[in-house]
C-alpha positions in Angstrom: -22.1 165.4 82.2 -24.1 163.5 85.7 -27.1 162.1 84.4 -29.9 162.1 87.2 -31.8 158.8 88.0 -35.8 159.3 88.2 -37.0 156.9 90.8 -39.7 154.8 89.9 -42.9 155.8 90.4 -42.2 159.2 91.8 -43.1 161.7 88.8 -42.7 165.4 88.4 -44.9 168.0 87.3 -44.0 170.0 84.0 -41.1 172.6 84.0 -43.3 175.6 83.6 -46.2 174.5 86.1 -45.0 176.2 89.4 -44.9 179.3 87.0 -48.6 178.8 85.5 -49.4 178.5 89.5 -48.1 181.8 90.7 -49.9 183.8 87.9 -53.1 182.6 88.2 -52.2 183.2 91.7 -51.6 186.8 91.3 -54.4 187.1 88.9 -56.5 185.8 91.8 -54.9 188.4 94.0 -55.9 191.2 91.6 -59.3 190.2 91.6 -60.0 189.5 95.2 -58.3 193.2 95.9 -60.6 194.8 92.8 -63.4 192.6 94.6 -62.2 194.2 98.2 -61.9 197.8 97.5 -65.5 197.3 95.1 -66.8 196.3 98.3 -65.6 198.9 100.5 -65.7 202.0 98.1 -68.3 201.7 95.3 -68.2 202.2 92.1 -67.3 205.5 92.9 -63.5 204.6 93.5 -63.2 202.9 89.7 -65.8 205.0 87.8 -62.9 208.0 89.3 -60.5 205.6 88.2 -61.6 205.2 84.4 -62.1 208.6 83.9 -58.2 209.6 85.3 -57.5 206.8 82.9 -58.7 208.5 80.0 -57.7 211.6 80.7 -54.3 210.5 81.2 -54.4 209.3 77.8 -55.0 212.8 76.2 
């Protein structure tokens, strides 16, 4: 087995971080285009939503 050599001084992140980045970045992609179409349709467009929601459930 190679064993890698850390250099000194240079340190890396955790495994998992560039993971933990891109979902909070799509979370904050979610709400900025929940934010967007809020902004150009009303509450009309997810009160219509909801209720297609429900109904879909029975």
């Amino acid at each position: 087995m190679a064993q890698t050599e850390q250099q000194p001084g240079v340190e890396s992140g955790p495994p998992g971080r560039a993971g933990i980045l891109l979902l909070a970045g799509g979370a904050l992609a979610l709400v900025l285009t929940g934010l967007l179409l809020w902004w150009r349709e009303g509450s009309r467009l997810f009160t219509d939503g909801l209720i297609a929601a429900i109904v879909a459930c029975f």
